[in-house]
Each structure stands twice: as C-alpha cells, then as structure tokens.
LOVO-390423 format. One record per residue: residue number from 1; x, y, z of N, C-alpha, C, O, CB in turn; residue in one letter. Coordinates in nm, 2 decimals. Glycine has a CB too. Layout:
BEGIN
{NUM {X Y Z} {X Y Z} {X Y Z} {X Y Z} {X Y Z} "a"},
...
This chain:
BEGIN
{1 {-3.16 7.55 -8.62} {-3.04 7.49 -8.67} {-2.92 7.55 -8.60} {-2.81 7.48 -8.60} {-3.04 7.51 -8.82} "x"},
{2 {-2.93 7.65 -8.56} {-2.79 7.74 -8.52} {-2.77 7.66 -8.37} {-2.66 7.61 -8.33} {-2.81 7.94 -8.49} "x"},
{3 {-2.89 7.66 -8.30} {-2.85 7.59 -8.16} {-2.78 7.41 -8.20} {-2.68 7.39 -8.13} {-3.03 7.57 -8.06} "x"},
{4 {-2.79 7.36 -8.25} {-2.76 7.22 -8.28} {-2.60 7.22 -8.39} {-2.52 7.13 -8.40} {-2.90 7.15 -8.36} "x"},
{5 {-2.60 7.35 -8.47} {-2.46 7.34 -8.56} {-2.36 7.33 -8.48} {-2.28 7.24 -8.49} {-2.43 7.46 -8.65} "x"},
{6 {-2.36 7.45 -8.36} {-2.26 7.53 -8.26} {-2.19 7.31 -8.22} {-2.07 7.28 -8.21} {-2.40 7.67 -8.07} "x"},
{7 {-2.30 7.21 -8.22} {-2.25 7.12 -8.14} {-2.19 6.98 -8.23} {-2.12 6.89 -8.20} {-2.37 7.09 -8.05} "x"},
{8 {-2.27 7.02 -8.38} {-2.21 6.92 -8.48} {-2.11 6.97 -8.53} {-2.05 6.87 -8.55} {-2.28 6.88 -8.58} "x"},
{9 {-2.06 7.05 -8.55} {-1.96 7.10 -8.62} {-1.84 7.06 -8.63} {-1.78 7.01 -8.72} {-1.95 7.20 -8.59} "x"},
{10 {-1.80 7.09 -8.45} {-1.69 7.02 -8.44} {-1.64 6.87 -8.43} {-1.54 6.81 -8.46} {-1.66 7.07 -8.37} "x"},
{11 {-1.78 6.83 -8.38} {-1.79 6.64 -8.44} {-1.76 6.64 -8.57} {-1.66 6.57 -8.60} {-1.96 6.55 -8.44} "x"},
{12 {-1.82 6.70 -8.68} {-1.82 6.64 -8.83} {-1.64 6.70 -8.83} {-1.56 6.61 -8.86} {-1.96 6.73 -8.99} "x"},
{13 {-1.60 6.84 -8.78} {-1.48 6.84 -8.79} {-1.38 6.69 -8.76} {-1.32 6.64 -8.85} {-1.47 6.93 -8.71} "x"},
{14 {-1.38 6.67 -8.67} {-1.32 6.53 -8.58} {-1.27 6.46 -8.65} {-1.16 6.44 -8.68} {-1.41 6.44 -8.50} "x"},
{15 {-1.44 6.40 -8.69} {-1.46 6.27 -8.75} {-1.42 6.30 -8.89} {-1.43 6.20 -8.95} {-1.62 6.22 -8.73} "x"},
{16 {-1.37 6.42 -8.99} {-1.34 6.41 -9.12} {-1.20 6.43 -9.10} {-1.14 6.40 -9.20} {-1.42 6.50 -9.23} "x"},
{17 {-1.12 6.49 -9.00} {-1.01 6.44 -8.96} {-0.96 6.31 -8.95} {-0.87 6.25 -9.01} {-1.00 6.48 -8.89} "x"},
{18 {-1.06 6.29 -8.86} {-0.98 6.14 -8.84} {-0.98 6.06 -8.98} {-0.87 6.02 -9.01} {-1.06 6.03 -8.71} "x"},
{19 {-1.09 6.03 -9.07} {-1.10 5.99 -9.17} {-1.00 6.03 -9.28} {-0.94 5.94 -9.34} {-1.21 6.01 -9.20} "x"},
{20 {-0.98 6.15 -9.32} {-0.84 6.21 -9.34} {-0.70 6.11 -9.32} {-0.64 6.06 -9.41} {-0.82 6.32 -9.23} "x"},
{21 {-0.67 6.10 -9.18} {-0.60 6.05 -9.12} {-0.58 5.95 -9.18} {-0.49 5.93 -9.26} {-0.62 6.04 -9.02} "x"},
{22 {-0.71 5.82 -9.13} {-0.69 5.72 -9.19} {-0.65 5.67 -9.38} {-0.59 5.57 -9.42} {-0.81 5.68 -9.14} "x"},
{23 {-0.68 5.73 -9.41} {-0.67 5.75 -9.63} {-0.57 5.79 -9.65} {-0.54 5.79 -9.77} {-0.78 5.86 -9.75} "x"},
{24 {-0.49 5.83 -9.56} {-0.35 5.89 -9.59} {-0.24 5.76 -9.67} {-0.15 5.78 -9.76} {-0.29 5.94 -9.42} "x"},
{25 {-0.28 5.67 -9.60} {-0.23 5.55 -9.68} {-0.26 5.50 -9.80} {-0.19 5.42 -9.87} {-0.26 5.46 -9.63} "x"},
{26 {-0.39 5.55 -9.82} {-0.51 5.53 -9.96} {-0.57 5.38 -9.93} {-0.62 5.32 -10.02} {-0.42 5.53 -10.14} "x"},
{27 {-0.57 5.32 -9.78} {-0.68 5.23 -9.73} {-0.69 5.26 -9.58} {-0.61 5.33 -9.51} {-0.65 5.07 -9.76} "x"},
{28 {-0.80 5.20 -9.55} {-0.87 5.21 -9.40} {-0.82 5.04 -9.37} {-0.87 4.95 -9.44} {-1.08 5.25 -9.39} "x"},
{29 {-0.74 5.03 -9.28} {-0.73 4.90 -9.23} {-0.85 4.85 -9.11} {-0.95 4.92 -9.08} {-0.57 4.90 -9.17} "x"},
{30 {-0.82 4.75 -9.05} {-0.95 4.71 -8.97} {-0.93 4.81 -8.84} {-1.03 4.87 -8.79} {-0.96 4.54 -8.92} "x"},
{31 {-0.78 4.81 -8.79} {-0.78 4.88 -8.66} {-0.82 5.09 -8.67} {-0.87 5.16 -8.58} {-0.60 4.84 -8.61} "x"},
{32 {-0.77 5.12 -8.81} {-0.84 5.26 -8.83} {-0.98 5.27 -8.82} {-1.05 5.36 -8.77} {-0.80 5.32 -8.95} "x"},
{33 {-1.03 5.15 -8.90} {-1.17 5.10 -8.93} {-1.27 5.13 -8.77} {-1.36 5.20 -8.74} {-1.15 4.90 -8.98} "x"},
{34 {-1.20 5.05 -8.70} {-1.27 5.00 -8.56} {-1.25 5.15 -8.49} {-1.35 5.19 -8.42} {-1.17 4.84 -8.46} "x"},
{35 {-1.14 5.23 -8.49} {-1.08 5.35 -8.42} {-1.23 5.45 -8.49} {-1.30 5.51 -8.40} {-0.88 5.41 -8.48} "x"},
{36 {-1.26 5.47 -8.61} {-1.35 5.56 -8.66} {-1.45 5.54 -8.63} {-1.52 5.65 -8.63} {-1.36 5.58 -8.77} "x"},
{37 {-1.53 5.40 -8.59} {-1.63 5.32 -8.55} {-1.63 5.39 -8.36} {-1.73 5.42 -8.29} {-1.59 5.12 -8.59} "x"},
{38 {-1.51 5.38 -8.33} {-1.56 5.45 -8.12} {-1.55 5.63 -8.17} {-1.63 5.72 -8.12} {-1.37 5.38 -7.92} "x"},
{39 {-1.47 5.65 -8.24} {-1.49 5.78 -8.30} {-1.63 5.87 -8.32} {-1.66 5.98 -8.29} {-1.46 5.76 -8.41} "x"},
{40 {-1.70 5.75 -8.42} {-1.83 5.82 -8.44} {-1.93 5.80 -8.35} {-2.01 5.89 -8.33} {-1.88 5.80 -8.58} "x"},
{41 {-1.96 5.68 -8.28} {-1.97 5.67 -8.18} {-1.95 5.75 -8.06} {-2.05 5.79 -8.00} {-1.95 5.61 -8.18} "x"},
{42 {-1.83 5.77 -8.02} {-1.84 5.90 -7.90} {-1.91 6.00 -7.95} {-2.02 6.04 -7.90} {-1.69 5.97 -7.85} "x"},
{43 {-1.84 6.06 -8.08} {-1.96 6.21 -8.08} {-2.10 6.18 -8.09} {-2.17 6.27 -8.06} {-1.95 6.31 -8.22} "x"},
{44 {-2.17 6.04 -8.14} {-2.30 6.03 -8.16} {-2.36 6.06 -8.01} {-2.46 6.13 -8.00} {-2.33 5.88 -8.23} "x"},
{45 {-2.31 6.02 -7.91} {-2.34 5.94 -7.77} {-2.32 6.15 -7.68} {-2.37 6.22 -7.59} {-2.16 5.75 -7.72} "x"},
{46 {-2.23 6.16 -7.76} {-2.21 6.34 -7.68} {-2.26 6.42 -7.73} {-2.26 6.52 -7.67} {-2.09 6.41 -7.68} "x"},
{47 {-2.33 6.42 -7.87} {-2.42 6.56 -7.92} {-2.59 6.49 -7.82} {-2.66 6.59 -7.79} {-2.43 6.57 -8.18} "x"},
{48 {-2.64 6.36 -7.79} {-2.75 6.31 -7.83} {-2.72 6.31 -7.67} {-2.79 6.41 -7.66} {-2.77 6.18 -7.95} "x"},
{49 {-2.69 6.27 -7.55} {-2.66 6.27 -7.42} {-2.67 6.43 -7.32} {-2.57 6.50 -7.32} {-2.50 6.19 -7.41} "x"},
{50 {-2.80 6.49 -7.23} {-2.80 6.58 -7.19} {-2.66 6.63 -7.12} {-2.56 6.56 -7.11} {-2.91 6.57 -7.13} "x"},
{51 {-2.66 6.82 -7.05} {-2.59 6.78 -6.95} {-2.65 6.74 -6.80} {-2.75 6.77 -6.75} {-2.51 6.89 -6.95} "x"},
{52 {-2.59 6.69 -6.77} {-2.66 6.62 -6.63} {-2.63 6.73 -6.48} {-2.54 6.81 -6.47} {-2.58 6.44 -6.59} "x"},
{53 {-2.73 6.70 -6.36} {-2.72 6.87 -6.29} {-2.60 6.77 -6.19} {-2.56 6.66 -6.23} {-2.91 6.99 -6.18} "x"},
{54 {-2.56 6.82 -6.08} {-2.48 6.76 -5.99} {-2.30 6.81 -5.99} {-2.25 6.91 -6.05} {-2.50 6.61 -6.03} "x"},
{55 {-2.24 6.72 -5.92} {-2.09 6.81 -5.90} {-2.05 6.79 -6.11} {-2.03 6.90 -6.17} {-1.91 6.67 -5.73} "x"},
{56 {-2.05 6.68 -6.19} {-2.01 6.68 -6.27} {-2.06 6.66 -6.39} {-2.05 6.56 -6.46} {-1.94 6.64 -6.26} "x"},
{57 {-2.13 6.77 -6.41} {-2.24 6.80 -6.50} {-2.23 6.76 -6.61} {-2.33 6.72 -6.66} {-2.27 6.92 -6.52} "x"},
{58 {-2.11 6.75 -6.69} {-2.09 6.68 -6.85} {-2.06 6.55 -6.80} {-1.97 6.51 -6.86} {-1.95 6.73 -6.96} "x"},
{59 {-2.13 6.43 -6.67} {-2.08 6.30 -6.66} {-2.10 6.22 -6.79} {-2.01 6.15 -6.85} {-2.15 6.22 -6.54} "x"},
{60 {-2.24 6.24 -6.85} {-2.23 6.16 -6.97} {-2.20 6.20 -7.10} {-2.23 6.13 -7.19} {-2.32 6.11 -6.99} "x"},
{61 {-2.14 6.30 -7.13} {-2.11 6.41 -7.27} {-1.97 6.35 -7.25} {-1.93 6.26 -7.32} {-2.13 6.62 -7.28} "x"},
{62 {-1.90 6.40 -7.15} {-1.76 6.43 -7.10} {-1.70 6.27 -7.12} {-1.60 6.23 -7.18} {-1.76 6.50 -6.91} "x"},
{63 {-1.81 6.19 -7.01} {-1.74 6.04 -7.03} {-1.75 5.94 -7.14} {-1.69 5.84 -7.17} {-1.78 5.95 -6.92} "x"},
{64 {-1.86 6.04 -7.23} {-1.84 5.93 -7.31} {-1.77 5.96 -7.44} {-1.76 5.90 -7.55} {-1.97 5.88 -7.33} "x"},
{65 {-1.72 6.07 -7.40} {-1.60 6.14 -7.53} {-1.50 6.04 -7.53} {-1.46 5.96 -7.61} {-1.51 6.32 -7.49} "x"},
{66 {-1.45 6.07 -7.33} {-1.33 5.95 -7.29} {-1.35 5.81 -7.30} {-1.27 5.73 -7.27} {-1.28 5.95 -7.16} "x"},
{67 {-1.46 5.80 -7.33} {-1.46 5.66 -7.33} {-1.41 5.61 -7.49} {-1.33 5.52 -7.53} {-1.62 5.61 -7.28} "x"},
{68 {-1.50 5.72 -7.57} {-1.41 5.66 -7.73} {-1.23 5.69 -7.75} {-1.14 5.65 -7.82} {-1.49 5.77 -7.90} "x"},
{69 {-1.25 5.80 -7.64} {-1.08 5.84 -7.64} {-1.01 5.72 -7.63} {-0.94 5.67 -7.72} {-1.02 5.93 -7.51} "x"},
{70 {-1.02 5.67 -7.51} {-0.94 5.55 -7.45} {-1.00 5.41 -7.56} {-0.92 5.32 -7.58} {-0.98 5.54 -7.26} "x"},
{71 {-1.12 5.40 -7.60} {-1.15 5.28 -7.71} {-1.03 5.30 -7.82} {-0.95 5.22 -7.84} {-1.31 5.29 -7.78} "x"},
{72 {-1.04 5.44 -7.91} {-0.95 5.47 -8.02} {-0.79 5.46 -7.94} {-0.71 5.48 -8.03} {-0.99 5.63 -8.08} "x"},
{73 {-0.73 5.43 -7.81} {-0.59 5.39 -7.82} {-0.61 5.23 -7.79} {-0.53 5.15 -7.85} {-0.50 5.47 -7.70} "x"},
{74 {-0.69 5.21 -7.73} {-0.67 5.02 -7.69} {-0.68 4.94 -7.87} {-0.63 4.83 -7.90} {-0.88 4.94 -7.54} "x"},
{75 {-0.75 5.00 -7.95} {-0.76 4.91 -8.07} {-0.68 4.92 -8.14} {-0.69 4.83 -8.23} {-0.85 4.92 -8.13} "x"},
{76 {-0.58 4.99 -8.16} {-0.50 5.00 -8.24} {-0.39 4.92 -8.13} {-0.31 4.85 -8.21} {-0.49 5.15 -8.30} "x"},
{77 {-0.35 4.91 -8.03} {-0.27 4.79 -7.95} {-0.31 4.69 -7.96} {-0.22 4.62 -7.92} {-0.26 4.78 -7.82} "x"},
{78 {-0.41 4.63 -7.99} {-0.49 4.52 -8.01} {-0.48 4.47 -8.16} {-0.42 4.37 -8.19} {-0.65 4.55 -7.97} "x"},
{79 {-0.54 4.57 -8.29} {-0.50 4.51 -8.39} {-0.35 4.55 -8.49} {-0.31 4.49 -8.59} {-0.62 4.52 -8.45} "x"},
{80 {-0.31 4.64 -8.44} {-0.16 4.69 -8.51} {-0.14 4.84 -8.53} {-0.21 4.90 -8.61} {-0.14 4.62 -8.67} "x"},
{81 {-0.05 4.90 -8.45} {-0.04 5.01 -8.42} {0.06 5.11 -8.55} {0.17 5.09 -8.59} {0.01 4.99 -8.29} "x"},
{82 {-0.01 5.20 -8.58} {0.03 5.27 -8.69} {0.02 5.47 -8.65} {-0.03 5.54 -8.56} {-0.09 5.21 -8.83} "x"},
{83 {0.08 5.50 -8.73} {0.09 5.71 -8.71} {-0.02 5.71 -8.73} {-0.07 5.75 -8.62} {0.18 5.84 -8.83} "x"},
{84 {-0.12 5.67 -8.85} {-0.24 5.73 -8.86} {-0.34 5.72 -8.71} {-0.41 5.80 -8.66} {-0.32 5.67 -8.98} "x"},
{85 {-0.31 5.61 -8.67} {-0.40 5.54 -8.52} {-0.37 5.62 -8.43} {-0.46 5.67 -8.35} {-0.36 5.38 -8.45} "x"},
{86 {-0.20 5.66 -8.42} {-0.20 5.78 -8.27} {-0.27 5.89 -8.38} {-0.36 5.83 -8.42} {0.02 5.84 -8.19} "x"},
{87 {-0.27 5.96 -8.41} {-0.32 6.04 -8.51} {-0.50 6.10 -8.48} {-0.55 6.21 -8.46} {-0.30 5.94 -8.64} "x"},
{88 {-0.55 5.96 -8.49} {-0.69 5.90 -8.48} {-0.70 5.95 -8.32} {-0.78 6.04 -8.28} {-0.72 5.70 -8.52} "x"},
{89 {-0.61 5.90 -8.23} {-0.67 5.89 -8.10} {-0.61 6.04 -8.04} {-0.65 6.09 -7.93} {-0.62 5.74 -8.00} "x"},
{90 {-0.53 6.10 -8.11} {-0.48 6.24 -8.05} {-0.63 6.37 -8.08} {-0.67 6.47 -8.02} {-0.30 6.29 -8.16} "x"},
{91 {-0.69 6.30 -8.23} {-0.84 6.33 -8.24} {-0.97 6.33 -8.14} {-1.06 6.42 -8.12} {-0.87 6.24 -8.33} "x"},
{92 {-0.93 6.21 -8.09} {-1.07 6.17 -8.00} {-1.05 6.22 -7.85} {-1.15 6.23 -7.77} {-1.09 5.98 -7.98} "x"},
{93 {-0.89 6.26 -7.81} {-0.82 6.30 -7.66} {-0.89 6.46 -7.72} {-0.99 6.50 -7.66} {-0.60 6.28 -7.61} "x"},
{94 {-0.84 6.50 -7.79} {-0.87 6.64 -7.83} {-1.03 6.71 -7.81} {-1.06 6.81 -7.75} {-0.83 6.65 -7.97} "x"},
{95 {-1.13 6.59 -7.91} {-1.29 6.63 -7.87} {-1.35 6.59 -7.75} {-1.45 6.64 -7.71} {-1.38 6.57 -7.97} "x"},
{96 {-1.26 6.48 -7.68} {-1.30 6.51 -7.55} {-1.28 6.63 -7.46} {-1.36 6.69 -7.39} {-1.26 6.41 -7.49} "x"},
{97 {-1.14 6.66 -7.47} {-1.09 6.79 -7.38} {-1.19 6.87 -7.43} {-1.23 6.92 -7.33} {-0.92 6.85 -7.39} "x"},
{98 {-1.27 6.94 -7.54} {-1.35 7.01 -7.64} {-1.48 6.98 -7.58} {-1.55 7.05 -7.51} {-1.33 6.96 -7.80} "x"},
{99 {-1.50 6.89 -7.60} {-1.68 6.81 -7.52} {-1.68 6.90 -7.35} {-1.77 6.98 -7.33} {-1.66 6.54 -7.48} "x"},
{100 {-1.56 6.85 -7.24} {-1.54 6.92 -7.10} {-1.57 7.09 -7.13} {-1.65 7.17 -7.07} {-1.36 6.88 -7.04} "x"},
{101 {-1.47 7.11 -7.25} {-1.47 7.29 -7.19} {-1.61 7.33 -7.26} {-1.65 7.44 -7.22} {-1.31 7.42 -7.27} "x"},
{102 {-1.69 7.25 -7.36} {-1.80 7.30 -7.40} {-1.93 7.28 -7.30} {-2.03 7.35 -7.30} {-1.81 7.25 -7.52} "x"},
{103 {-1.89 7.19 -7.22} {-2.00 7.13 -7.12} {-1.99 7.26 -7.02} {-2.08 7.34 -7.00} {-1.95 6.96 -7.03} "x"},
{104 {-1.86 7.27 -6.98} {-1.87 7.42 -6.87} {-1.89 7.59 -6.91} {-1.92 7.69 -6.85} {-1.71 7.43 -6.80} "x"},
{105 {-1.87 7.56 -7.03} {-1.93 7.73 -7.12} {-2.07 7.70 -7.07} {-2.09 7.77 -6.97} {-1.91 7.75 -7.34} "x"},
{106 {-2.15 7.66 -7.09} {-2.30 7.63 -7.09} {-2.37 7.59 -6.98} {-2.49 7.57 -6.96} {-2.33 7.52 -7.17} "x"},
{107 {-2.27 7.58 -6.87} {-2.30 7.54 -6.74} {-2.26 7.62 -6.65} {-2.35 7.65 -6.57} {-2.26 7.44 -6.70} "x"},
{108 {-2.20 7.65 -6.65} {-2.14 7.83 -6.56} {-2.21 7.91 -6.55} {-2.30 7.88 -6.63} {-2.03 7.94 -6.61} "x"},
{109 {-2.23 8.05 -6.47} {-2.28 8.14 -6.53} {-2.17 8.22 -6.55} {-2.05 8.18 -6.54} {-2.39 8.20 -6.47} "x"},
{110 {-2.20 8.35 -6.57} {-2.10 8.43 -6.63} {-2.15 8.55 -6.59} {-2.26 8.60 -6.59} {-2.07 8.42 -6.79} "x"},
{111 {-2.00 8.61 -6.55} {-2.06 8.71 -6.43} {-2.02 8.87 -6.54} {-1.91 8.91 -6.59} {-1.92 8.69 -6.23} "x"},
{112 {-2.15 8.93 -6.57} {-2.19 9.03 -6.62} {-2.14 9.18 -6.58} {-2.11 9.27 -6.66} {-2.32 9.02 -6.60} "x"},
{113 {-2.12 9.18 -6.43} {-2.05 9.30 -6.40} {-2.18 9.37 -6.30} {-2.21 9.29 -6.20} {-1.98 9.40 -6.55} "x"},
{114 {-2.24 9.46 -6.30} {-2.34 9.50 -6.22} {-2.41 9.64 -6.30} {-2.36 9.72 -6.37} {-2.27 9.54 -6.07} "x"},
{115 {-2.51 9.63 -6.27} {-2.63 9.78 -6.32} {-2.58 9.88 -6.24} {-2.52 9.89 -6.14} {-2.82 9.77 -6.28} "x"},
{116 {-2.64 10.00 -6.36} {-2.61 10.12 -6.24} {-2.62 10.17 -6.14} {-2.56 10.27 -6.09} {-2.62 10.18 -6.25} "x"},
{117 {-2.74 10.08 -6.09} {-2.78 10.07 -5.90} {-2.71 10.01 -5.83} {-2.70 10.03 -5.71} {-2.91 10.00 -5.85} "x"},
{118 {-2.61 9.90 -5.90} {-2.51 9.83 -5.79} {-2.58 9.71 -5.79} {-2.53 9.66 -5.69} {-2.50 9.89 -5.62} "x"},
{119 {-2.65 9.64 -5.83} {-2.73 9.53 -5.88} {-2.65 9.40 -5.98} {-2.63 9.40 -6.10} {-2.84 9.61 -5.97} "x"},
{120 {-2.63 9.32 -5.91} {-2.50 9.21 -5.97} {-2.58 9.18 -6.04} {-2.70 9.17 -6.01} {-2.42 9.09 -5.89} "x"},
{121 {-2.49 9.15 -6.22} {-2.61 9.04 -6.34} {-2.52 8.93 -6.35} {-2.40 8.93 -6.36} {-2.65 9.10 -6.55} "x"},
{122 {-2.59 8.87 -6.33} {-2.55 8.71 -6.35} {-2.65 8.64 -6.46} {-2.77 8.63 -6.47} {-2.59 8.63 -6.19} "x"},
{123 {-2.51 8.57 -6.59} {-2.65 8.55 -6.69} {-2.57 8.40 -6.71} {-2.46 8.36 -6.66} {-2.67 8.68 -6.87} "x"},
{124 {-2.68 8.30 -6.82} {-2.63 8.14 -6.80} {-2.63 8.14 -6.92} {-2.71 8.22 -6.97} {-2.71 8.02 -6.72} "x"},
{125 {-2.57 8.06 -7.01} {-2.66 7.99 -7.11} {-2.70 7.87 -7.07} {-2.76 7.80 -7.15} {-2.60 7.97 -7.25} "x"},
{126 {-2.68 7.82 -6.94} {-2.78 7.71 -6.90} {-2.89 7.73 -6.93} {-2.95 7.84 -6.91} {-2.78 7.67 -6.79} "x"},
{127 {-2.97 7.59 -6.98} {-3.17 7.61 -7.00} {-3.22 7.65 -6.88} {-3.34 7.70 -6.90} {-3.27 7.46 -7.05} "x"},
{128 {-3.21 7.65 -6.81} {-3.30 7.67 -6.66} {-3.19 7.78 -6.57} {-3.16 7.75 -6.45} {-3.32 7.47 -6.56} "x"},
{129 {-3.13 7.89 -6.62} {-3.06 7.97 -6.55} {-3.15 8.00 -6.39} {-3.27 7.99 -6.36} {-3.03 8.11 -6.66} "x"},
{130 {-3.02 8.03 -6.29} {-3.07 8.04 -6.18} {-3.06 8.20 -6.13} {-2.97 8.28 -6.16} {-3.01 7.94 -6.11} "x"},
{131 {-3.19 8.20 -6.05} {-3.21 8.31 -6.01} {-3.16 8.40 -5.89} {-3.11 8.35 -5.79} {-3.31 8.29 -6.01} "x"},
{132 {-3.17 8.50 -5.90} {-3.13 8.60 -5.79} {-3.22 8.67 -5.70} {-3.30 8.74 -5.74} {-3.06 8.69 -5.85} "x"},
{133 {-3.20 8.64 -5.58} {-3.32 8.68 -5.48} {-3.26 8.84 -5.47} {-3.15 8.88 -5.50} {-3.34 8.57 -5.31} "x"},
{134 {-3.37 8.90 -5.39} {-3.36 9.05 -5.36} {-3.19 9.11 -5.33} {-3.16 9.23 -5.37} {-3.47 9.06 -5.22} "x"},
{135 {-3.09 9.02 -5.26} {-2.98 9.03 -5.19} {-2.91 8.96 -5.29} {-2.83 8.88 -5.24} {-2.98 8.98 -5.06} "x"},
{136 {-2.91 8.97 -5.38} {-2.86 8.88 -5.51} {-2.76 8.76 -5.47} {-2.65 8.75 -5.50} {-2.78 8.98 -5.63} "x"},
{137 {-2.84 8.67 -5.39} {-2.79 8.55 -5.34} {-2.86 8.46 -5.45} {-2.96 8.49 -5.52} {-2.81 8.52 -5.17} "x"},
{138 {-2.80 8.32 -5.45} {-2.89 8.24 -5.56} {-2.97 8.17 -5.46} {-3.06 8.09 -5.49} {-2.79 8.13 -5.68} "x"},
C-alpha cells in the first residue's frame, strides 16, 4: 500500500481541491462539472500509465497530466468562465508540474557520494536501477 499511497495522495489531494473549488458557490455548473471530469481523468491516466525509458521518460504520466491541464482551461472558454474554473485549472497546471518532478525523482539516480575505497554509489529508485562495471562506468 505505501508504494501506491506515495502516488494517490496527491491526486485525491488535487481532485478534493478542485471539488472544493467548485461548491464554493454551493453548485457544480456544467463547465466546473466537465473541468473535474479531465481532472479526474488526468490523474486516473497518470497513476495507471508506466514511466516510459527514452529521452522523456514521464511522456505518458507527464503528457497526460498536460493534457487535462490544457482540457481544464479550454472548457471553461467554451462553456463560461468563472474564479472557481481558473482555480480548477491552476489545480491541474500544478499536478502536472507535480506528475514531471515526480517522474524525475524515480528516474534519476542519485549520487550517494563514494565508500571508503573510493568506490562511487550510485543508487535509483528506478525498478530496473543501472549498474556499475568494475571502473564504475554504467
């Protein structure tokens, strides 16, 4: 459970913000409605989407944060723009920038410092951390 909280957390955070947001009025109109709908959606699509290996390893965590980012501003231009809606999408810019820096904590390694022989540690929390040959080259 601890490996999987670290990643809902701040989704259920988000998403009871933004909901927050929206009741502030004491109703959900259609455009807050539709904004909570790419809302829960992006986080569904970024806890449930691997990271992928290559130059931009969160392509589908990362893009599909921005993708509800940029959904939560076009709908509220589309059906009537209100504080709670920038509100909503300052939410969804935020767990995306959040989704990027969590994608690179987990993808980096992180440089340990060296043993008392002079022996560089290099540790990941990537699943498949990479190794160090004799010359501690990867």
């Amino acid at each position: 459970m601890k490996k999987y909280l670290a990643a809902l957390l701040p989704g259920i955070i988000i998403l009871f913000g933004g909901l927050q947001t929206a009741l502030a009025d004491e109703r959900i109109d259609s455009a807050e409605g539709s904004q909570l709908l790419a809302l829960t959606g992006g986080i569904i699509v970024t806890f449930g989407v691997p990271i992928v290996e290559g130059r931009w390893r969160g392509l589908f965590k990362t893009g599909a944060a921005i993708f509800a980012a940029v959904a939560t501003l076009i709908i509220p231009l589309i059906l009537g723009f209100t504080w709670q809606s920038l509100v909503i999408f300052a939410l969804a810019a935020l767990s995306a920038l959040a989704t990027e820096i969590g994608v690179q904590v987990r993808s980096e390694p992180l440089d340990a410092g060296v043993t008392a022989d002079g022996a560089a540690v290099v540790t990941s929390l990537h699943p498949e951390p990479q190794r160090l040959d004799a010359h501690n080259i990867r």
